[in-house]
C-alpha positions as CSV (number, residue, x, y, z in Angstrom):
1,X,405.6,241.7,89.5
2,X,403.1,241.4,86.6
3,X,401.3,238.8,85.1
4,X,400.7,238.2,81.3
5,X,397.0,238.7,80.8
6,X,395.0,236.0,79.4
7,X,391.7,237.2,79.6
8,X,389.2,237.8,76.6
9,X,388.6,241.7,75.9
10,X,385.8,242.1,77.7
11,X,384.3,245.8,78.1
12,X,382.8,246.8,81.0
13,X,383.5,250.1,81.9
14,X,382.4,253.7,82.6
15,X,379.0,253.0,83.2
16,X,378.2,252.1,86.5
17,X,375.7,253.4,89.1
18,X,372.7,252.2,90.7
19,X,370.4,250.7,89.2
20,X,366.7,250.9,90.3
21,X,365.8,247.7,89.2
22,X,366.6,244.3,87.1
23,X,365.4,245.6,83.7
24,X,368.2,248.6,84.4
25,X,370.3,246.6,84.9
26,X,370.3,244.6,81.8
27,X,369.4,247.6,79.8
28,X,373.1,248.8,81.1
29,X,374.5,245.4,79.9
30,X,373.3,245.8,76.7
31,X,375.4,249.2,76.7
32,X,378.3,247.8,77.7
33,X,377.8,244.6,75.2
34,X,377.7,247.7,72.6
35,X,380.8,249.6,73.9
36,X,382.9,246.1,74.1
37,X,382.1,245.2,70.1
38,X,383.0,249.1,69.2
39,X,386.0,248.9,71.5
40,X,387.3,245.0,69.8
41,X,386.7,246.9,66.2
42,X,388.6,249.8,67.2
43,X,391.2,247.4,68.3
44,X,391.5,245.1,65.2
45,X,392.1,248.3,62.9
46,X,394.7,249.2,64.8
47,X,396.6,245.8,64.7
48,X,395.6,245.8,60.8
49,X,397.9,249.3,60.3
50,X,400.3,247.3,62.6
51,X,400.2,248.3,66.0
52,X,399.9,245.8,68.8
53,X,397.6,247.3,71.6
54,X,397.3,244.0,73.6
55,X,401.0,243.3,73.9
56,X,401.5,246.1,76.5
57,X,399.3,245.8,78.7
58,X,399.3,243.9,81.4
59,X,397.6,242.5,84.8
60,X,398.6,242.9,88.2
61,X,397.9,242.3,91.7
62,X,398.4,244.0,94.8
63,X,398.0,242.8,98.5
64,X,395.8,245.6,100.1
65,X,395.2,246.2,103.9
66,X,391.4,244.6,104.5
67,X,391.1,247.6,107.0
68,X,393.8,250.7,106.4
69,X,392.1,252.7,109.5
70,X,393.3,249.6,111.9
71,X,396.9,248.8,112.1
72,X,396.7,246.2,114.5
73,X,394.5,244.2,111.8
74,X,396.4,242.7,109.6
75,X,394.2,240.6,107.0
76,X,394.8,241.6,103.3
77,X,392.9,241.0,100.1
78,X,394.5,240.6,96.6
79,X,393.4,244.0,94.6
80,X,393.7,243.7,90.5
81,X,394.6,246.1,88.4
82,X,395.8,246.9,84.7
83,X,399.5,248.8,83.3
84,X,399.4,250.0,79.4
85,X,403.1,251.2,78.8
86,X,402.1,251.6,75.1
87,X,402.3,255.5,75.0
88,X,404.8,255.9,77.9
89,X,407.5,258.6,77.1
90,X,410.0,257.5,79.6
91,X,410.6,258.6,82.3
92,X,409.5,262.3,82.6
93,X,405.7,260.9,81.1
94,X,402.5,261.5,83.0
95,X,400.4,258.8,84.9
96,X,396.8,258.8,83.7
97,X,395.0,256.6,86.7
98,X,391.1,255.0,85.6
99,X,389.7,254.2,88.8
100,X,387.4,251.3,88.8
101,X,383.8,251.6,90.4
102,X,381.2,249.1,91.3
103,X,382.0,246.6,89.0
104,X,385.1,244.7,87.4
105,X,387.9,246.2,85.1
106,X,389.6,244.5,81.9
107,X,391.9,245.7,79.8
108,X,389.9,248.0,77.7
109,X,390.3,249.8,80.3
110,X,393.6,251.2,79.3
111,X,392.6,250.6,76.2
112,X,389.3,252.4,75.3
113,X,387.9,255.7,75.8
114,X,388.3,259.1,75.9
115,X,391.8,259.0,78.8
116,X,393.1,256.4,76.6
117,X,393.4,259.0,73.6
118,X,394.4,261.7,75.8
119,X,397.2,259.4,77.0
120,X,398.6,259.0,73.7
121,X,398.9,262.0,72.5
122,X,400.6,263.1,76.2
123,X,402.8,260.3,76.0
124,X,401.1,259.1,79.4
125,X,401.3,255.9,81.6
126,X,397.8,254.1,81.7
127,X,396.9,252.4,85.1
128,X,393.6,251.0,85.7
129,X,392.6,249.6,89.5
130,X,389.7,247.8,90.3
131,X,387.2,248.8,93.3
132,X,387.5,246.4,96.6
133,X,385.2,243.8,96.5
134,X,384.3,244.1,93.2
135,X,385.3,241.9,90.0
136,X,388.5,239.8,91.0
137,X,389.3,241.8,94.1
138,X,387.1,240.0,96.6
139,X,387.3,239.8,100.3
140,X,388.7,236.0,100.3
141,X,386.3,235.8,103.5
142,X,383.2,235.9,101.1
143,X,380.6,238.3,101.2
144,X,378.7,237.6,104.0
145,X,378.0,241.2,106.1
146,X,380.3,241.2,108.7
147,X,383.1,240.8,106.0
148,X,381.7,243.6,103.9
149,X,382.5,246.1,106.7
150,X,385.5,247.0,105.0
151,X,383.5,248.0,101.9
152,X,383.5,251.8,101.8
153,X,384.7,254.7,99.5
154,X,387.1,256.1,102.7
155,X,388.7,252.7,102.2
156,X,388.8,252.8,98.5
157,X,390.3,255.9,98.5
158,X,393.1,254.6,100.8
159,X,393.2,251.6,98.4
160,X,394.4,254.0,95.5
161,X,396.9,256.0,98.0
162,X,399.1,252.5,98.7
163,X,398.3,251.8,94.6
164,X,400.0,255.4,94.2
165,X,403.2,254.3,96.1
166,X,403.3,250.8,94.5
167,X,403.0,252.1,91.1
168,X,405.7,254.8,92.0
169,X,408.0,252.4,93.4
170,X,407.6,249.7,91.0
171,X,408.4,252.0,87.8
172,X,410.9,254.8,89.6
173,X,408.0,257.5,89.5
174,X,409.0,260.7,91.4
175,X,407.3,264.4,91.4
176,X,408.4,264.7,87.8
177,X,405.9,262.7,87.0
178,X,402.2,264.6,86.8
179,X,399.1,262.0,88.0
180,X,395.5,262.6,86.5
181,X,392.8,260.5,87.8
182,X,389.6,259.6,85.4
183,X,386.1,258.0,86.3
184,X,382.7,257.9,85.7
185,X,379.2,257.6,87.9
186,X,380.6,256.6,91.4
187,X,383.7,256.1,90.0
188,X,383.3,259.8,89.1
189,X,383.1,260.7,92.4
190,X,385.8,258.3,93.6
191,X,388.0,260.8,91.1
192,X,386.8,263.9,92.7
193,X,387.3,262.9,96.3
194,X,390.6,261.6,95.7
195,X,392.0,264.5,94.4
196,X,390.2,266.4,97.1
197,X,391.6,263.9,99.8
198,X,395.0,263.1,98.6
199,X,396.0,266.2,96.7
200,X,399.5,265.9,97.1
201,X,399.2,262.2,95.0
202,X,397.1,263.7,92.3
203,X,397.3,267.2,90.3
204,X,394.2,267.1,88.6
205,X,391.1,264.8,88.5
206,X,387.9,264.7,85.7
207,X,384.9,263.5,87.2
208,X,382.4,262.2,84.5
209,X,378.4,262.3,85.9
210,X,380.1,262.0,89.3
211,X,377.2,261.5,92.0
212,X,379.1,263.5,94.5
213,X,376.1,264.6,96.7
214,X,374.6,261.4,99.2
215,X,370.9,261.6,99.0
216,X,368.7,259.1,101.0
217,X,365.5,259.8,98.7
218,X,366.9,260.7,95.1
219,X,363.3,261.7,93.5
220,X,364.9,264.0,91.3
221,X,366.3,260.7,89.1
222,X,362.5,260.6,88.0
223,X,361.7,263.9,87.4
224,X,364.4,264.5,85.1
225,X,363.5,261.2,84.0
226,X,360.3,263.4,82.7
227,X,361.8,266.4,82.0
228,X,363.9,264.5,79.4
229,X,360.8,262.7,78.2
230,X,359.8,266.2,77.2
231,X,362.7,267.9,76.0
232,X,362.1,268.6,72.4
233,X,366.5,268.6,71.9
234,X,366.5,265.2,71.9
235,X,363.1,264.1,70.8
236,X,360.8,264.6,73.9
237,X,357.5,266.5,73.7
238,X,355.0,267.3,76.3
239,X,352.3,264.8,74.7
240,X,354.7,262.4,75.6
241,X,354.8,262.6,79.2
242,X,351.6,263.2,79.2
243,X,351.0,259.5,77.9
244,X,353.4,258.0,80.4
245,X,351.8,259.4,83.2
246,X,348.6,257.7,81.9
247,X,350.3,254.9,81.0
248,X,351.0,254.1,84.4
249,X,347.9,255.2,86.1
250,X,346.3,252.9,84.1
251,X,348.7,249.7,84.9
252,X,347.9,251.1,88.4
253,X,344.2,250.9,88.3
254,X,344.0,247.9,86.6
255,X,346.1,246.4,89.1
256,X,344.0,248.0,92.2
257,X,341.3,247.3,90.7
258,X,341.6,243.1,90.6
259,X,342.5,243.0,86.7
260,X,345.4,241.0,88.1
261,X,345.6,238.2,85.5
262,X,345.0,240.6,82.9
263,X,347.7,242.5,83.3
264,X,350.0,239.6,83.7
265,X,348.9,238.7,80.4
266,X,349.3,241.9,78.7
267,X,352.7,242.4,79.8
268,X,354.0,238.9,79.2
269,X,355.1,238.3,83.1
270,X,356.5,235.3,84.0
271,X,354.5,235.2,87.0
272,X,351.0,236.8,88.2
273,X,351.7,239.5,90.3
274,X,349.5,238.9,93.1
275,X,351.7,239.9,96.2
276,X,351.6,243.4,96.3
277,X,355.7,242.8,96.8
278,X,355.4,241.6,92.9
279,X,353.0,244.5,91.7
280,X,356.1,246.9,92.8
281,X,358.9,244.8,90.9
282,X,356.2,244.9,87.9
283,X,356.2,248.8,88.3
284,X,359.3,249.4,88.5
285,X,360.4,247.2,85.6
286,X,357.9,249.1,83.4
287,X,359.9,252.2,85.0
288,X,362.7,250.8,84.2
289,X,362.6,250.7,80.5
290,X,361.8,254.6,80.2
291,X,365.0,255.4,83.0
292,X,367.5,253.3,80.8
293,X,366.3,254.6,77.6
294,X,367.2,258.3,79.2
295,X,370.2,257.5,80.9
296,X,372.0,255.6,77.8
297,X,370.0,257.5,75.8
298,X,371.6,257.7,71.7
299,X,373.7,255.1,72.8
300,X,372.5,252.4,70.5
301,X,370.1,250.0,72.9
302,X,366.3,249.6,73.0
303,X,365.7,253.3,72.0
304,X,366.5,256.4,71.8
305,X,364.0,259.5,73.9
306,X,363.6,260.5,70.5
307,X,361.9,257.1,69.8
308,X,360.5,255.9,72.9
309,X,358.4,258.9,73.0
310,X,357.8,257.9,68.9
311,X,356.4,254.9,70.1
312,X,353.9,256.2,72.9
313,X,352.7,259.3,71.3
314,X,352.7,258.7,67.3
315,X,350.7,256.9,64.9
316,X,351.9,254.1,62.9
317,X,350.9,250.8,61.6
318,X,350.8,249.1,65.0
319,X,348.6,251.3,66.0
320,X,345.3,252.0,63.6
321,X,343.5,255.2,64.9
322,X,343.9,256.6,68.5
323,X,345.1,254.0,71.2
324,X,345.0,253.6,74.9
325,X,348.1,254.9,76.6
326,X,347.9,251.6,78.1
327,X,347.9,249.9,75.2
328,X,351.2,251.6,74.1
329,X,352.7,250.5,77.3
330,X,352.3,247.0,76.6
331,X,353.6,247.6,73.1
332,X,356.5,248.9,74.3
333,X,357.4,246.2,76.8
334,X,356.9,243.9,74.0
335,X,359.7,245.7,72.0
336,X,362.1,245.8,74.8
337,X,361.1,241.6,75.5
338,X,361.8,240.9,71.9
339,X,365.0,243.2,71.8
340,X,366.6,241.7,74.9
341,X,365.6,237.9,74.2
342,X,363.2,237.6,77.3
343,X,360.4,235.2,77.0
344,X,358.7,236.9,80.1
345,X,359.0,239.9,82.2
346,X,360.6,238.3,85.8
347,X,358.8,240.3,88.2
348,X,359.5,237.9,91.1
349,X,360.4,240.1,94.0
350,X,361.8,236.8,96.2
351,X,363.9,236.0,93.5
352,X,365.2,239.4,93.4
353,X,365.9,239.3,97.2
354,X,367.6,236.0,97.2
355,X,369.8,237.1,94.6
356,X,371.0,239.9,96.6
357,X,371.4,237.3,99.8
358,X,373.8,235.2,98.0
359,X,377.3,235.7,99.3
360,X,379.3,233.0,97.7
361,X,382.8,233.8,95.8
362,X,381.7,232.5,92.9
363,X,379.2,235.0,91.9
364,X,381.1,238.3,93.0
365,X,382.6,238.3,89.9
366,X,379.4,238.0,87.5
367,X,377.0,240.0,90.3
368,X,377.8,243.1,91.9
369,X,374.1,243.8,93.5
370,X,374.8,242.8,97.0
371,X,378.0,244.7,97.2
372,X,376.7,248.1,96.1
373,X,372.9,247.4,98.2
374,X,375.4,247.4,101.0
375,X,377.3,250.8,99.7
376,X,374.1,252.5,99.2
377,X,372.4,251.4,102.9
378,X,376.1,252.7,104.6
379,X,377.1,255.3,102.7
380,X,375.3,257.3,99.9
381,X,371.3,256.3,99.4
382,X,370.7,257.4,95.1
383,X,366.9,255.4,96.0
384,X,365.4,256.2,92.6
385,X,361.7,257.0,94.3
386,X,358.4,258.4,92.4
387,X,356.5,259.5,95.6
388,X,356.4,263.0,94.6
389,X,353.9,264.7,92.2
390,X,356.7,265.2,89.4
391,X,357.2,262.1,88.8
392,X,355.9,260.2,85.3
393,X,355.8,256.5,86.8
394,X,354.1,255.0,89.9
395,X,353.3,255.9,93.8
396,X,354.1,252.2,94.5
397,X,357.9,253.2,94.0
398,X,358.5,253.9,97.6
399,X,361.6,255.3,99.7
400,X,359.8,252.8,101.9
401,X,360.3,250.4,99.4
402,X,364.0,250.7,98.5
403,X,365.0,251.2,102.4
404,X,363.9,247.8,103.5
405,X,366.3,246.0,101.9
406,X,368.8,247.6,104.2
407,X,367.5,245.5,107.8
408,X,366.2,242.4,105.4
409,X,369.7,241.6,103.6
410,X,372.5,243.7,106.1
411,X,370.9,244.1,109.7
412,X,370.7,248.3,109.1
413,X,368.3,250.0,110.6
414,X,366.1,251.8,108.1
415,X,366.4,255.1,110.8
416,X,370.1,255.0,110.8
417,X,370.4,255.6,106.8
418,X,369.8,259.6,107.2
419,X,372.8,259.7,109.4
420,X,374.8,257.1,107.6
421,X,374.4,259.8,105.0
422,X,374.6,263.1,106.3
423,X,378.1,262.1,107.1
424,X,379.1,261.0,103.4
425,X,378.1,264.7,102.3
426,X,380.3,265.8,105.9
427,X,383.0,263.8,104.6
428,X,383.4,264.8,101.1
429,X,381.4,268.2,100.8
430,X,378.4,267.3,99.2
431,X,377.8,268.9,96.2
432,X,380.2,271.9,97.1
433,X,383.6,270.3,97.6
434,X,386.0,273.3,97.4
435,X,387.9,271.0,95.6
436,X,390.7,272.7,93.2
437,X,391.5,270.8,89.7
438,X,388.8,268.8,89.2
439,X,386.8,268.8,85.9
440,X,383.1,267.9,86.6
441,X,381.3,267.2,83.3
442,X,377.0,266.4,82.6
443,X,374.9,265.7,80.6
444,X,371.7,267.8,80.3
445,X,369.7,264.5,79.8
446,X,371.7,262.4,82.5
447,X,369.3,262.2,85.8
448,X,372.5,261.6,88.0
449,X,373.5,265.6,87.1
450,X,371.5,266.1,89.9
451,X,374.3,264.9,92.4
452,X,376.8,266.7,90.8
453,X,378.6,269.8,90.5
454,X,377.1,271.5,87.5
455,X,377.8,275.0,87.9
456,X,381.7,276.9,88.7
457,X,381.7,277.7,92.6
458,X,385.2,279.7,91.8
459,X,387.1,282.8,92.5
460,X,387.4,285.3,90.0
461,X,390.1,284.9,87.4
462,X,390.2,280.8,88.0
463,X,389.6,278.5,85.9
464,X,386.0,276.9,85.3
465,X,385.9,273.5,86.7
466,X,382.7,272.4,85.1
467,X,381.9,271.2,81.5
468,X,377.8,270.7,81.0
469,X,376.9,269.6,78.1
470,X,373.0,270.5,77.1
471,X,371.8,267.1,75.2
472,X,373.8,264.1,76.1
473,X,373.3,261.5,78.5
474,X,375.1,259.5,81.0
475,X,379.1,259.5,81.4
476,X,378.5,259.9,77.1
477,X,381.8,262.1,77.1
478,X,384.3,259.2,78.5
479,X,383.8,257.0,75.2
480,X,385.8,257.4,72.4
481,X,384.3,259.5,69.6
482,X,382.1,258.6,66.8
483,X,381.2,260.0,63.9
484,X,377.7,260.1,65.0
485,X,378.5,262.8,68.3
486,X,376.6,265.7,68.7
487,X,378.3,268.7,68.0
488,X,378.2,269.7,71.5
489,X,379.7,266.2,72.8
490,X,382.6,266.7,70.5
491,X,383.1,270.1,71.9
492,X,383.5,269.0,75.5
493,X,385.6,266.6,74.8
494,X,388.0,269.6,73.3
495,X,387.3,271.7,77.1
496,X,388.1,268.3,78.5
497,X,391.3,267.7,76.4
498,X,392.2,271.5,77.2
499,X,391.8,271.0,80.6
500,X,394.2,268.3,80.8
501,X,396.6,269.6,78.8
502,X,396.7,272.6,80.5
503,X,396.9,271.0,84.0
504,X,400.2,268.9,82.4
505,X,401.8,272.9,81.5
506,X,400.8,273.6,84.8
507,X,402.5,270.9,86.8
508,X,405.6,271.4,84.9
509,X,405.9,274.9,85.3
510,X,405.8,274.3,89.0
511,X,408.4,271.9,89.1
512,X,410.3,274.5,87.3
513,X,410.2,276.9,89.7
514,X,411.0,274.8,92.4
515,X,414.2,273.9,90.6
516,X,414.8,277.6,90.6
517,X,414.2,277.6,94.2
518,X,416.4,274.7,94.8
């Protein structure tokens, strides 16, 4: 049934969402480069004081129905996924279910994080299964777009219903045994509507920065972007913003106004931006580094809020006297260049559109981008725009922009997205779900709070179903602790373990009265 894994611990986990553009994306590599070396460290003292973490987990594969809403179709695709009986108390235990999101799992995923110390001290069952179409669980008919038309949450959802029955049959699990499902970003919301769809397979579901709500034109990333950048709790000021925003319109100006090769210069580009396609993936690389730095922010790449805004607003011995906010722009793209190992900023916008055309097998496992373009363009939007007057970056980042990748890569209609949409938030509830036992926890700093369920929509004497958490950042609860957590991060972490624990009392309490009954 199983197969013995042989694959190096690799870490990529908990992080996922869309990303606005490439620097983004590599800032959220760097993360997850960070989170693998903690998790291998974690995972050699362990087998130091003798304990063998590796040696019970191990890989799987299940044949999944391509379409599960089309019985006469009868095409399958081989879906991975991970088992860590290390903690199991037999048989009566718990079943702690990660659900994968738009990316590959490994086996630090029932190895790592904050589920995978709740599981040991509840003596729970770690599964892990990865998303369709994503990592090793690839459509074998490649990814051109009439074969990702079976790419959607609905199907995903249905996905982890046949994983539930599998699972169950595969290790004699019956009622007696309580499921909690865990994710983070989409795979947050994967957690949420899974519990709300399938309640009867789950009891309980936390959903960590869990973009429930579809939103076409998601301006609000940006200006919490700049609300961040000025939130003195973790090292924002209102100089700071300030500076951005002149930052930028000066980038812009110079740019309108013909200082082309100047500014390709300045900011180390590998090309010279002049197709005004170019100028956008320039602006929104610069964007970039300022959205990654909030998002991950205190998690140990490029820098922190605290010292981003350090760098545009103080003075120091880079910068002798008062200096252009433009100036201080180009100083800190130089920093994150130098940090990342990047000879040049790419700013070619036909690279970045033939890298989202390429459908071969062999790059599904290493790229997710054309996957998730599709996801976003059918189902849920999250286009990170700066057309309204809040926002710290530039006017050239257009809902325009992001939508025309939609007909150029998939044939969709830029008109049809609002609908495409509008029916996600039908489907699911939006932000206001009415959905019973599920945990939503923010971050005050994370810009994807905006999509989720932050305050308690419940009846009096229930229990709260949210956990906000004033100055952390992006999914920041799901990792294991540190020494270095805020006070307030290691505090919802205790609502999150209560929550659990209570939802376990809970579950058996039922089944004890239903003996009675019996």
């Amino acid at each position: 049934m199983f197969l013995s894994s042989t694959h190096f611990l690799i870490l990529l986990l908990l992080l996922n969402c869309v990303d606005a553009g490439r620097v983004l994306r590599k800032i959220k590599q760097r993360v997850r480069d960070l989170q693998l070396q903690e998790a291998k460290q974690r995972l050699l003292l362990r087998t130091a004081s003798g304990h063998q973490p590796l040696r019970h987990v191990k890989e799987g594969w299940i044949q999944q129905p391509l379409n599960h809403f089309n019985r006469q179709d009868v095409s399958t695709f081989p879906q991975r996924f991970f088992v860590n009986e290390a903690f199991w108390r037999r048989p009566d235990g718990p079943v702690f279910l990660y659900i994968g999101g738009e990316g590959p799992i490994f086996e630090f995923d029932v190895l790592a994080g904050h589920h995978v110390d709740m599981a040991e001290e509840h003596g729970a069952l770690l599964l892990a299964l990865e998303h369709r179409f994503y990592g090793d669980s690839i459509n074998p008919d490649g990814l051109e777009t009439e074969n990702l038309v079976d790419l959607s949450s609905q199907q995903a959802l249905a996905d982890l219903a046949v994983f539930h029955q599998h699972m169950s049959q595969s290790f004699n699990l019956s009622s007696r045994n309580t499921w909690i499902s865990f994710g983070g970003s989409y795979s947050g919301a994967l957690s949420a509507w899974f519990r709300g769809k399938f309640p009867h397979l789950v009891f309980g579901a936390v959903a960590s920065s869990a973009p429930v709500k579809a939103t076409l034109d998601f301006s609000a990333y940006n200006n919490i972007v700049g609300l961040s950048l000025m939130n003195e709790a973790v090292g924002g000021s209102e100089k700071c913003l300030a500076v951005v925003r002149e930052a930028f319109a000066a980038v812009e100006g110079a740019l309108v106004g013909g200082n082309i090769s100047q500014v390709a210069v300045d900011f180390g580009c590998c090309q010279i931006p002049k197709d005004p396609d170019d100028q956008i993936e320039l602006m929104q690389n610069l964007a970039d580094i300022f959205m990654g730095s909030v998002q991950y922010n205190e998690e140990g790449v490029l820098m922190s809020v605290k010292e981003i805004c350090g760098l545009m607003t103080n003075k120091s011995e880079a910068f002798e006297g008062e200096v252009e906010a433009y100036e201080r722009l180009v100083r800190l793209a130089q920093v994150y260049r130098s940090t990342s190992d990047e000879p040049c900023l790419d700013i070619s916008h036909e690279k970045t559109v033939k890298d989202l055309m390429d459908t071969s097998l062999h790059s599904g496992r290493r790229r997710v981008e054309r996957q998730w373009t599709y996801q976003t363009c059918t189902e849920f939007g999250f286009y990170q725009t700066c057309e309204d007057a809040a926002c710290p970056f530039s006017g050239m980042l257009t809902l325009q922009v992001d939508t025309q990748l939609c007909p150029l890569l998939f044939g969709i209609s830029q008109h049809s997205l609002p609908a495409r949409i509008a029916f996600t938030n039908t489907h699911y509830g939006g932000d206001n779900p009415h959905t019973h036992r599920v945990l939503y926890v923010n971050g005050g700093v994370d810009p994807w709070k905006e999509l989720s369920v932050v305050h308690d929509r419940t009846e009096e004497g229930e229990e709260a179903q949210t956990v906000f958490i004033e100055d952390t950042a992006h999914c920041a609860d799901m990792m294991n602790r540190r020494v270095t957590d805020r006070r307030s991060l290691r505090k919802a972490r205790e609502e999150i373990e209560n929550h659990v624990a209570g939802w376990l009392k809970t579950a058996a309490l039922e089944r004890k009265m239903e003996k009675r009954r019996v």
